[in-house]
C-alpha positions as CSV (number, residue, x, y, z in Angstrom):
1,X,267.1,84.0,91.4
2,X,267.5,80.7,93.9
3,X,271.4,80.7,93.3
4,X,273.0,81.6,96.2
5,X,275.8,83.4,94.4
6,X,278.5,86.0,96.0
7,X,278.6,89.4,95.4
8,X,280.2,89.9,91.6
9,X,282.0,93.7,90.5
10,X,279.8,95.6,88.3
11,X,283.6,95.8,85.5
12,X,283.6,92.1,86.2
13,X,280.0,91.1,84.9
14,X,280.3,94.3,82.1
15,X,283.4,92.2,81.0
16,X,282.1,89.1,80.7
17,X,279.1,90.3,78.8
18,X,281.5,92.4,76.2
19,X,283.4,89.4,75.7
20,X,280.5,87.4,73.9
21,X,280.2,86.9,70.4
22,X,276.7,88.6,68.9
23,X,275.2,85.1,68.9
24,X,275.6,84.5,72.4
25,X,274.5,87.4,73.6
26,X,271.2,87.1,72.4
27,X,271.0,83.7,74.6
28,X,272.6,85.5,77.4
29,X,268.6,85.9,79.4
30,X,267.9,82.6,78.5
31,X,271.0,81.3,79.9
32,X,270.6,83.3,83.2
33,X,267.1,81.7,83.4
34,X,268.4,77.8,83.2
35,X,271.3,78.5,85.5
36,X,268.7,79.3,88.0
37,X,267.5,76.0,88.0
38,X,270.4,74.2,88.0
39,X,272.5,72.8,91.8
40,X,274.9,74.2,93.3
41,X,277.2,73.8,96.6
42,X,278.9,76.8,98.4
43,X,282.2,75.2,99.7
44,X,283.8,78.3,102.2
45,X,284.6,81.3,99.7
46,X,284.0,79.2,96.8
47,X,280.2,78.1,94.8
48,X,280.0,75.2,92.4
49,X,277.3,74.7,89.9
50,X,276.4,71.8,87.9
51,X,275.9,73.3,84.2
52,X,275.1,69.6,83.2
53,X,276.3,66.4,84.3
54,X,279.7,66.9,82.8
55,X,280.2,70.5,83.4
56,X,280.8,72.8,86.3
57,X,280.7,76.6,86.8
58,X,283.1,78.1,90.1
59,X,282.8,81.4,91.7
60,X,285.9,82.1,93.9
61,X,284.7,85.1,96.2
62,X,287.8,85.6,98.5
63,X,286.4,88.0,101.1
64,X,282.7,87.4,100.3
65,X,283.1,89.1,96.6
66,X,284.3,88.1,92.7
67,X,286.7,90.8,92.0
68,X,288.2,89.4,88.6
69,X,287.2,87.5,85.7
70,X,289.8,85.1,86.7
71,X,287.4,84.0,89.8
72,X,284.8,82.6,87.9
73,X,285.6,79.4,85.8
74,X,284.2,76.8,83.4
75,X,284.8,73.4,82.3
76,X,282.6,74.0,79.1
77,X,284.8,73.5,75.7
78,X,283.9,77.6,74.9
79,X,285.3,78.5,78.1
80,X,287.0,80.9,79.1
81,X,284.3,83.0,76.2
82,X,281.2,81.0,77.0
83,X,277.5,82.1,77.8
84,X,278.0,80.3,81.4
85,X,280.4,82.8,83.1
86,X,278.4,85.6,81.7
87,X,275.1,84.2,82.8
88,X,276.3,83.6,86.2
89,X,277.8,87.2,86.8
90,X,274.7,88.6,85.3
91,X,272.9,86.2,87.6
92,X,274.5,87.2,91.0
93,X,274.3,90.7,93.2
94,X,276.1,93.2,92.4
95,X,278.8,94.3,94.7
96,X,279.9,97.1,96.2
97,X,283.0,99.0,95.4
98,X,285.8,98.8,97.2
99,X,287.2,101.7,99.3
100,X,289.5,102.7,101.9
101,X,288.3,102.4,105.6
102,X,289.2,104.2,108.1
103,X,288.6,103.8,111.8
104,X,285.6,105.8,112.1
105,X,283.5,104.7,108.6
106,X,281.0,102.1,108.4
107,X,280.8,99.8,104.8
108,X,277.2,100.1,105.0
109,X,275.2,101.4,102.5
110,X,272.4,103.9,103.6
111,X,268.9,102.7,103.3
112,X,265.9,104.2,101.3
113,X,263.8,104.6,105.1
114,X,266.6,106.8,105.8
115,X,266.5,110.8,105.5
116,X,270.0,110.5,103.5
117,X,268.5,108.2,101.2
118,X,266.7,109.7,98.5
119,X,267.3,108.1,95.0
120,X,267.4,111.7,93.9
121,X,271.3,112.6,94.8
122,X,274.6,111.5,96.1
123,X,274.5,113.6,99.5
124,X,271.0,112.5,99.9
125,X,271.8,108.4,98.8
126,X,270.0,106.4,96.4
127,X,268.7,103.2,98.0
128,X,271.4,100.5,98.4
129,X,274.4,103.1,97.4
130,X,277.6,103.5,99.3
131,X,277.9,106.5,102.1
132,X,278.9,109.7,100.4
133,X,281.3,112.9,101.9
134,X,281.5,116.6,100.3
135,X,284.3,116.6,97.6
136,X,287.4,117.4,98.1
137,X,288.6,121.2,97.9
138,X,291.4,120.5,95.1
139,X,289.4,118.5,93.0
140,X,288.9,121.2,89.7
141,X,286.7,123.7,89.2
142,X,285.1,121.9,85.5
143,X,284.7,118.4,84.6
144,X,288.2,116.6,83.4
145,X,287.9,115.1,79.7
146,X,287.5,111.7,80.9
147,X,284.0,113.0,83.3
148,X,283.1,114.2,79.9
149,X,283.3,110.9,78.1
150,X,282.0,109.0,81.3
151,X,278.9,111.1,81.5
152,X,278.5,110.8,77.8
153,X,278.1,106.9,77.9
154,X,276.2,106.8,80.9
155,X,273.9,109.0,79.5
156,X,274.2,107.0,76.2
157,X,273.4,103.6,78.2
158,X,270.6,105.0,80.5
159,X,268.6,106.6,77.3
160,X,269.0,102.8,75.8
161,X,267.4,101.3,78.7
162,X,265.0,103.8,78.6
163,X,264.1,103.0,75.4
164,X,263.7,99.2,75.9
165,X,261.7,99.6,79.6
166,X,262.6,96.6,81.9
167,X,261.0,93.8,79.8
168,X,263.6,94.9,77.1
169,X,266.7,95.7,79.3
170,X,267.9,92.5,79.4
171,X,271.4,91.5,80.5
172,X,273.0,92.9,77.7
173,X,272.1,96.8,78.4
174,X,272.0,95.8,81.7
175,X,275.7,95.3,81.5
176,X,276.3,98.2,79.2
177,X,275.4,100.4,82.2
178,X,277.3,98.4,84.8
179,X,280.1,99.2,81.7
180,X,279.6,102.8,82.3
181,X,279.1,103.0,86.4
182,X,282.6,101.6,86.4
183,X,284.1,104.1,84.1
184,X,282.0,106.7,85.6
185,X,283.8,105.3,89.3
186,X,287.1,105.4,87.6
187,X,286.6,109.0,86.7
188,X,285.9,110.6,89.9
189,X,282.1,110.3,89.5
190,X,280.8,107.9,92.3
191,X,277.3,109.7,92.3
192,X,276.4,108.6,89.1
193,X,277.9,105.4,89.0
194,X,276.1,104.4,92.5
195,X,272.8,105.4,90.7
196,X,273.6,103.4,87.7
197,X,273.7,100.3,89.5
198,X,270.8,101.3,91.5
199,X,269.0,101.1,88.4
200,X,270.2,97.7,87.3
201,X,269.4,96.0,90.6
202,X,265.7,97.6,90.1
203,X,265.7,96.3,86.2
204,X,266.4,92.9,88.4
205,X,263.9,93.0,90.5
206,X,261.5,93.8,88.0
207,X,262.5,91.3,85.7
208,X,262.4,88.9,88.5
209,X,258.9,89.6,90.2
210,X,260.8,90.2,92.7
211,X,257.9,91.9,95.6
212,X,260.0,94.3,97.2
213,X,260.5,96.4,93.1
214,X,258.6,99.8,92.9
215,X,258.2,101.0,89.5
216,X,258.4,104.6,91.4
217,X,261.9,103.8,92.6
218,X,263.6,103.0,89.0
219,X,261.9,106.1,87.7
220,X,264.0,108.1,90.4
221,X,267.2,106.1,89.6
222,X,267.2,106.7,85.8
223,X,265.9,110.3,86.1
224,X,268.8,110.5,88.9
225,X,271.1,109.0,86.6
226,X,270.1,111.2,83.0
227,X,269.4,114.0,85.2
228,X,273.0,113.6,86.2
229,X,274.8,113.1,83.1
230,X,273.2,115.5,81.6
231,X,274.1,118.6,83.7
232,X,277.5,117.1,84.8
233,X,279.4,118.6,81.2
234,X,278.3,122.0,81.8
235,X,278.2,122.3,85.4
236,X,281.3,124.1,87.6
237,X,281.8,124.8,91.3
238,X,279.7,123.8,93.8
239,X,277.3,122.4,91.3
240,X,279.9,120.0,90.1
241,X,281.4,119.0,93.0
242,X,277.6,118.4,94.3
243,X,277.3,116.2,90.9
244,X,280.3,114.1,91.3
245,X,280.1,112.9,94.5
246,X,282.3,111.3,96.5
247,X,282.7,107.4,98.0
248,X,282.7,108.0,101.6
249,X,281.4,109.8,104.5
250,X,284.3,112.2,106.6
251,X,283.9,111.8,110.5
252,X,284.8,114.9,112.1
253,X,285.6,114.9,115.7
254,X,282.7,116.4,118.1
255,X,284.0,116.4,121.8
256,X,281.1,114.5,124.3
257,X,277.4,114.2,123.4
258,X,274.9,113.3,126.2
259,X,272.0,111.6,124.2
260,X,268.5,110.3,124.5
261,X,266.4,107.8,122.6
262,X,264.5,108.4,120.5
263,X,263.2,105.7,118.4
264,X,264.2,102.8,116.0
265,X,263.4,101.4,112.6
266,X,264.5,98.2,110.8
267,X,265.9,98.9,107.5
268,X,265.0,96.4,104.6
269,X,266.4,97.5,101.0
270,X,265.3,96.3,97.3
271,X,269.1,95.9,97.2
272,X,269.7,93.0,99.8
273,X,270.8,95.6,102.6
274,X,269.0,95.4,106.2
275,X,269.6,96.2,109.9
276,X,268.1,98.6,111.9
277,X,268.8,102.3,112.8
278,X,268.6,103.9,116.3
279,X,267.4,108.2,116.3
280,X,268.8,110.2,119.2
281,X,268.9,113.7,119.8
282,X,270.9,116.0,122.4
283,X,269.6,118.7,124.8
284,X,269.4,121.0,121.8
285,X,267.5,118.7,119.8
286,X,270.0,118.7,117.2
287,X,269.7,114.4,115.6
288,X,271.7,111.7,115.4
289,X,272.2,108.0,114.1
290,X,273.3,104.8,114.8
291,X,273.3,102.5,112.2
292,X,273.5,98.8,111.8
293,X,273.0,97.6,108.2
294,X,274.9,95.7,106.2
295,X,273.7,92.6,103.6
296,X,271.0,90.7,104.6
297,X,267.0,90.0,104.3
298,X,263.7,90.3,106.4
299,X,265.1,88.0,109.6
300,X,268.5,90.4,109.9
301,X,265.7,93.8,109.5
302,X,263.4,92.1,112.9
303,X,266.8,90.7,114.5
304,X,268.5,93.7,114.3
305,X,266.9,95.6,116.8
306,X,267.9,93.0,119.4
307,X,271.7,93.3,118.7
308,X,274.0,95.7,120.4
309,X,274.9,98.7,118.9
310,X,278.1,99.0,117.0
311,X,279.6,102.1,119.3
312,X,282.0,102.2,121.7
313,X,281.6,99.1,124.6
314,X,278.0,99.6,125.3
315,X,276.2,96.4,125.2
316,X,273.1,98.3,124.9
317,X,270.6,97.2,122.1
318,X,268.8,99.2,119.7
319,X,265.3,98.2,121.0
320,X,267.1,99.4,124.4
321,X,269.0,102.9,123.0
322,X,265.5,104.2,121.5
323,X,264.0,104.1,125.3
324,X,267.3,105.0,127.3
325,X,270.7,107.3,126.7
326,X,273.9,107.6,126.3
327,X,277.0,109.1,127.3
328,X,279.8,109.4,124.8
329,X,283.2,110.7,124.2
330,X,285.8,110.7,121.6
331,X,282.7,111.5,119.1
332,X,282.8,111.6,115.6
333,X,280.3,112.3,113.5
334,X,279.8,112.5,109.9
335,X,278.1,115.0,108.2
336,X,274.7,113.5,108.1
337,X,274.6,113.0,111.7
338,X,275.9,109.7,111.8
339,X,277.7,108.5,114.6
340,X,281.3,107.1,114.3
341,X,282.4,103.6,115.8
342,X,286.0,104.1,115.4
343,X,288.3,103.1,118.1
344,X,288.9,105.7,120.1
345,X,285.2,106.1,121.0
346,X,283.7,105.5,124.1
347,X,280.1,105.2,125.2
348,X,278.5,104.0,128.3
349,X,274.6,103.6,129.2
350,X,272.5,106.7,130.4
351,X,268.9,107.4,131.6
352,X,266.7,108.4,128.7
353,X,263.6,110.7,128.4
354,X,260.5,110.4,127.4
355,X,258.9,111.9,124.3
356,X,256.6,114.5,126.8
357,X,259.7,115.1,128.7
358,X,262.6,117.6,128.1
359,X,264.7,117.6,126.1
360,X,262.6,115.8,123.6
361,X,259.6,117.3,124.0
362,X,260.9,120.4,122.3
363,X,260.9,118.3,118.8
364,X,257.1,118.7,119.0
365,X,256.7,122.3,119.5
366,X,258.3,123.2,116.5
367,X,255.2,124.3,114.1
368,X,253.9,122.1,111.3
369,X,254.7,123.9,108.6
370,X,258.8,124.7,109.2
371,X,259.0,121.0,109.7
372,X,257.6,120.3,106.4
373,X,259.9,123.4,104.9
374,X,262.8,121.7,106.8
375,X,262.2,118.3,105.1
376,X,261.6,120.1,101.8
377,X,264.7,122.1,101.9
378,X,267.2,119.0,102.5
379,X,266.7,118.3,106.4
380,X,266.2,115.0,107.6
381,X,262.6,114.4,106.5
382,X,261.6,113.4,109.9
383,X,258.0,115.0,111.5
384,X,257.4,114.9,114.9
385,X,253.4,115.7,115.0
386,X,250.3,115.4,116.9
387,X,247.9,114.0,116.0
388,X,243.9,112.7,116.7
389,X,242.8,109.6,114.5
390,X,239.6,110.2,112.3
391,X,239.6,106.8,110.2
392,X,241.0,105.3,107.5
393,X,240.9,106.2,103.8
394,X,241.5,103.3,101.1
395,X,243.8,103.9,98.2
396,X,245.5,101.7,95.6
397,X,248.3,100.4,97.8
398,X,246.4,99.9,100.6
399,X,244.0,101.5,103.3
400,X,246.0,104.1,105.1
401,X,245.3,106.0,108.2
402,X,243.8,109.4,108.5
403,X,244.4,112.0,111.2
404,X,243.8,115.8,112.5
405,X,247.0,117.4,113.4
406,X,245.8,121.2,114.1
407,X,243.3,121.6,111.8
408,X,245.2,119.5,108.7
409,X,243.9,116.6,107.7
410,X,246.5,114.3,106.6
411,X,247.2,110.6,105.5
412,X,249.3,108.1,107.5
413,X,251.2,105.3,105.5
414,X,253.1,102.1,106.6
415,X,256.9,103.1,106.2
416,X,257.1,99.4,104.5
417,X,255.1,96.8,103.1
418,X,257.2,94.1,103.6
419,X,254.7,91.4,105.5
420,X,258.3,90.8,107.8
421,X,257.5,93.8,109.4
422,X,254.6,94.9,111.6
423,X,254.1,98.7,109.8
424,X,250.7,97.6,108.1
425,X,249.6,95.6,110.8
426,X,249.9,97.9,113.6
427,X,248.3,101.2,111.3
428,X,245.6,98.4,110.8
429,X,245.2,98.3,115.0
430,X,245.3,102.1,115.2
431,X,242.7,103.0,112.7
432,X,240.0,100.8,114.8
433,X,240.9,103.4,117.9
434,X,239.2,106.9,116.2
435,X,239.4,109.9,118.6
436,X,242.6,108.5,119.5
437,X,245.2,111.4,120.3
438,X,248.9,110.6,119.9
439,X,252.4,111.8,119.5
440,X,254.0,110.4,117.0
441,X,257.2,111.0,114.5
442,X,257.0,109.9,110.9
443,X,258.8,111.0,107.9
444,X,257.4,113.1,105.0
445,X,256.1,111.8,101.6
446,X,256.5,115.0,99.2
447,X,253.3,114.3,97.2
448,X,250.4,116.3,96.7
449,X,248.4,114.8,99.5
450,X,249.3,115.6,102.8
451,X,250.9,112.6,103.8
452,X,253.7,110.9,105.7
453,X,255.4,107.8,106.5
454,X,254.3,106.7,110.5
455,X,257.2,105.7,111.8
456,X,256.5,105.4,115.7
457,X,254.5,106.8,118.4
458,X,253.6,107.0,122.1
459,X,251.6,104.0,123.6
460,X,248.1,104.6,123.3
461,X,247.0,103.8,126.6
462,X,250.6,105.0,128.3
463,X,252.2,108.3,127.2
464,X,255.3,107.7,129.1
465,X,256.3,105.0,126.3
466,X,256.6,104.7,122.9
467,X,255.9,102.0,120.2
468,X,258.6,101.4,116.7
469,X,256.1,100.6,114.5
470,X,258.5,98.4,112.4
471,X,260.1,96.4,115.3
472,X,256.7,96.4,118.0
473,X,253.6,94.7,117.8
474,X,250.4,97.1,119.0
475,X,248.2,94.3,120.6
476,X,244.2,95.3,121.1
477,X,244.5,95.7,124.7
478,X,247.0,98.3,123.9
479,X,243.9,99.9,122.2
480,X,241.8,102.4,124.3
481,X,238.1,102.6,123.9
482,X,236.8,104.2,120.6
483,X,236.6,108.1,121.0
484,X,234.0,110.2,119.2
485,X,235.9,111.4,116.1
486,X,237.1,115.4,115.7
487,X,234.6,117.0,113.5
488,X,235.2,119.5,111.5
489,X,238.4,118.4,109.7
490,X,239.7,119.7,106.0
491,X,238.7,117.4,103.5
492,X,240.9,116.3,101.1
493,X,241.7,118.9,98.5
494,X,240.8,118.3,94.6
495,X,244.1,117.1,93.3
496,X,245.2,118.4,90.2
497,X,245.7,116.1,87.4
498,X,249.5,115.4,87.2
499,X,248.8,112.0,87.6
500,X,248.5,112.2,83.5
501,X,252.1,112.9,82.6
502,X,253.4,110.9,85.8
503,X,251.5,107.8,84.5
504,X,253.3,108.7,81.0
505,X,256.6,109.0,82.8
506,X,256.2,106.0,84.6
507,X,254.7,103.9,81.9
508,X,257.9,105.1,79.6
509,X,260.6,103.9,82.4
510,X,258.5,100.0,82.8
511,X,257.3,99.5,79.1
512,X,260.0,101.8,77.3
513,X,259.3,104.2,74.4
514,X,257.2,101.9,72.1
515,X,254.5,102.2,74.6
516,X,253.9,105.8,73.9
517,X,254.1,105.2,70.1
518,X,251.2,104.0,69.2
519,X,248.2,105.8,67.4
520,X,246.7,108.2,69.7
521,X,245.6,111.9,70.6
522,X,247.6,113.8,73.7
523,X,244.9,116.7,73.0
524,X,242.7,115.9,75.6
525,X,244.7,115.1,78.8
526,X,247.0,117.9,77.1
527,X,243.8,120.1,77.8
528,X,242.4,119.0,81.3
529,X,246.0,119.6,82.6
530,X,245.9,123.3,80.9
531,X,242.4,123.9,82.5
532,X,244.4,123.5,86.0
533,X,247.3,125.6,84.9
534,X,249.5,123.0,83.8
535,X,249.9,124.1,80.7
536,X,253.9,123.4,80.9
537,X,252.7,119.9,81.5
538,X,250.8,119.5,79.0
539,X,253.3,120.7,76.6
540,X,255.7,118.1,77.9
541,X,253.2,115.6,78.0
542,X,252.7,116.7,73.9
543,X,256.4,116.4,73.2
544,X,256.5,113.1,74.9
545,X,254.3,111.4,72.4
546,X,255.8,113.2,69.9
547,X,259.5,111.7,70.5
548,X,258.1,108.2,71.3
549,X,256.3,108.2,68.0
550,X,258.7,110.1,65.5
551,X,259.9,107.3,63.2
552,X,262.0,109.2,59.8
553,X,262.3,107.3,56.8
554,X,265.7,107.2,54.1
555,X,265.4,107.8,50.7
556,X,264.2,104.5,50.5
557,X,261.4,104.4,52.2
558,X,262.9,102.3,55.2
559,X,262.4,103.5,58.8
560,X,265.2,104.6,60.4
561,X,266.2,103.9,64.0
562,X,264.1,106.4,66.1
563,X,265.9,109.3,67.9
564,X,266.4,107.8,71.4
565,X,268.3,111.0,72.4
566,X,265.3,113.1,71.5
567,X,262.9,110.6,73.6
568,X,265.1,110.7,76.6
569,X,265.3,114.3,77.0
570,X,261.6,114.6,76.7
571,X,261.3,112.2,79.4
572,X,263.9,113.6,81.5
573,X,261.9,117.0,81.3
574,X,259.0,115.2,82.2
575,X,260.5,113.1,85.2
576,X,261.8,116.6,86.2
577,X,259.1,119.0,85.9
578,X,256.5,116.3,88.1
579,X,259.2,116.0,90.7
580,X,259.1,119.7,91.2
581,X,255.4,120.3,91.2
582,X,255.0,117.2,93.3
583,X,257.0,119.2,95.6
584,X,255.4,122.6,95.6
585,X,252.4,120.7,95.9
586,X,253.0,119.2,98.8
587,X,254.3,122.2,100.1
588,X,250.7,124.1,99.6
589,X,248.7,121.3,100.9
590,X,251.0,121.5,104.1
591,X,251.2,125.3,104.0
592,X,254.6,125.5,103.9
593,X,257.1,127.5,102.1
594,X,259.7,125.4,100.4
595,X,262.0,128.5,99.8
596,X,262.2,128.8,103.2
597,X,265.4,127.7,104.8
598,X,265.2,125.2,107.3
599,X,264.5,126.7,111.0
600,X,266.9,126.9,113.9
């Protein structure tokens, strides 16, 4: 979209929408296609387009975001009911909700780079979704009548996306789930609604071309958000308060904390969020963040790193806090680790450490495998290995780097592909150095590969420093002379077939259910999976088909509407049940025990 439009309220752009006639609504992506081509003028809080040469469209954005229908006007003779208003809220970014601040919260949203990230639940946010706390103790112990209803027409919306896949979730359904994210907000449920519109802004970008959509992330949104809805009515306790959510993160006072750098990484979000966050840990090795990241694009995500920190006075940086300390008092901290800014903190500059040098050293005597059960048990995903380069390995996305780390043979990815940041470049430098030893710290991709996300690691021809492979630029001089390569490493393992009801899965979520309708037989893939002792996936592979393609007739003869609840819960079991194997998967190939709890 090449309007630069505020930030509009997801009830303000369902509104809209609802208020159409039938007629309208059909032109309602056609009309969101020619006001992208159309002028416009931002004028302070206020953008102006030229509908035509007699016509003009206003946003009012008091504060940087439309909050009310009111806010946008037209001088069109259907107004205030026209296809204009409605095109231009459907056009425009979605906004975040409004909450109460208090001294020690950021607005930010978490990013998807981050450990507290994952599309997958609240206290582990979805991409571009607000900061989330534990619920609050007198909330009660079952889900009110007006949850119930909520998660019924979430569930109700999702499935109908489902059904259609992106080409066919148009503005229409795309507002029907906005609809249902705000009454879902409304009803104590900010986990589901944040997910809801998580999947909307990924129904844009797909729509739109946009580079930075992955087909992989809006299968974890609407699994999140179905997955959700569909165990909220039943659920009780813990599992319900876990389920709902809540808006904001508490900050809990912590005394003084003497910290060292660790590393940074720029932050760059499908959902127009970017910045940069700064890793630290204590003498105890125990982690911590400081975040910077609020709406933006690529030249905030490489600027970032240059501004000063958002804690107490320090005027350090966060290319300067990853290589030095810091010393500071009043601390609060949220659950995650997160570091408070709130007034009454104060932080002043300290000498830092480096990686081979205590305290951080210890992060890398930790063994392998409790890292990996650490980051598969909720921890903060983060693996400090190392490792000796062997090569590189090419794969769909892109050639990736391939390393030894104790006898493990494992695959190296660029944390982003954005061409803004220097992740593919740099992996592109280091697989030219084989023999190569390094330290590094990268963050686990739960697949059944061995494989993770580099993320930094020590200068290759100086130990005593590191490099952010996001923010820093590897030069070849920086490259030592090729060593011989270690011999004698695993080989990749024979990967069982799952890829044949993930490919289902993710075909279902991009083309929707008409895709896995047509004429065909399930028997054979149904079979190979069975042969690897998948036969529960081939069962759910079976059913699949089965709901995409069951058409009834009436007495008539007609066909009837298919049974998109039916379809949706087979593809919710499907989405599920690869998630989970993905996950004991990549717990075998690292020989890990995902049971485990996380170690000390």
């Amino acid at each position: 979209m090449s309007l630069d439009l505020p930030p509009v309220a997801p009830a303000v752009t369902a509104e809209l929408v609802q208020g159409l006639t039938p007629r309208l609504r059909k032109r309602l992506d056609a009309g969101i296609t020619k006001l992208a081509g159309r002028p416009s003028v931002r004028d302070g809080d206020t953008v102006r387009i030229a509908v035509d040469d007699d016509t003009h469209l206003e946003l009012h954005a008091p504060g940087g975001t439309v909050t009310s229908t009111d806010a946008i006007r037209c001088g069109c003779l259907l107004a205030p009911d026209c296809l204009h208003r409605a095109a231009a809220a459907s056009a425009a970014p979605i906004a975040e909700p409004d909450s109460d601040s208090d001294s020690d919260s950021d607005s930010e949203p978490q990013s998807q780079s981050l450990p507290d990230a994952k599309p997958a639940s609240v206290d582990e946010d979805a991409p571009g979704t607000p900061d989330t706390q534990s619920a609050s103790p007198t909330e009660p112990e079952t889900p009110t009548l007006d949850q119930r209803a909520a998660a019924q027409a979430m569930y109700d919306a999702a499935a109908a996306v489902l059904e259609a896949g992106t080409d066919g979730a148009g503005a229409v359904l795309q507002a029907e789930l906005l609809r249902a994210a705000h009454s879902a907000r409304i009803s104590g449920l900010p986990r589901i609604a944040a997910s809801a519109v998580s999947v909307v802004t990924q129904l844009r970008a797909a729509r739109g071309a946009d580079p930075a959509y992955r087909l992989a992330e809006l299968t974890a949104a609407l699994r999140d958000v179905l997955g959700t809805a569909h165990r909220l009515p039943g659920s009780t306790g813990p599992e319900l308060a876990t389920l709902r959510g809540t808006a904001r993160q508490p900050y809990a006072p912590d005394g003084s904390l003497r910290l060292y750098g660790l590393f940074s990484e720029p932050v760059l979000t499908a959902t127009g969020y970017a910045g940069a966050v700064t890793w630290t840990a204590d003498a105890e090795g125990r982690l911590y963040t400081v975040s910077d990241v609020v709406p933006g694009g690529p030249g905030r995500a490489v600027g970032a790193a240059d501004r000063s920190v958002r804690i107490g006075d320090t005027a350090l940086t966060h290319r300067e806090l990853s290589r030095a300390g810091l010393a500071v008092s009043g601390t609060t901290i949220s659950p995650t680790g997160r570091l408070g800014a709130g007034a009454g903190v104060r932080a002043v500059r300290a000498s830092g450490a480096a990686w081979r040098e205590d305290p951080l050293a210890g992060l890398w005597e930790l063994p392998v495998t409790d890292q990996v059960s650490r980051a598969l048990t909720g921890g903060d995903g983060l693996l400090f290995l190392d490792v000796t380069l062997i090569g590189t390995v090419r794969e769909a996305a892109g050639d990736c780097l391939l390393a030894d780390c104790d006898g493990l043979t494992l695959r190296l990815s660029a944390a982003h592909d954005h061409p803004a940041l220097p992740y593919r470049d740099n992996l592109r430098l280091l697989s030219a150095a084989p023999g190569t030893r390094l330290r590094v710290v990268a963050r686990l991709d739960p697949s059944p590969l061995r494989r993770a996300l580099l993320l930094a690691t020590d200068h290759p021809r100086d130990p005593g420093a590191h490099l952010d492979l996001g923010l820093d630029r590897l030069q070849h001089a920086d490259l030592p002379a090729p060593a011989m390569a270690p011999a004698g490493s695993s080989p990749a393992p024979d990967e069982a077939p799952l890829h044949l009801l993930r490919r289902r899965v993710h075909q279902a979520a991009s083309a929707g259910r008409c895709v896995l309708a047509f004429p065909g037989d399930s028997a054979t893939d149904s079979r190979r999976l069975g042969r690897y002792g998948l036969a529960c996936a081939g069962d759910l592979l079976d059913e699949l088909h089965s709901a995409a393609a069951d058409r009834s007739r009436d007495v008539f003869g007609r066909l009837v509407p298919a049974d998109i609840n039916r379809f949706a819960r087979a593809w919710l079991a499907a989405a599920h049940y690869t998630e989970e194997v993905d996950r004991s998967l990549c717990a075998a190939a690292w020989r890990a025990d995902p049971a485990l709890p996380p170690a000390p």
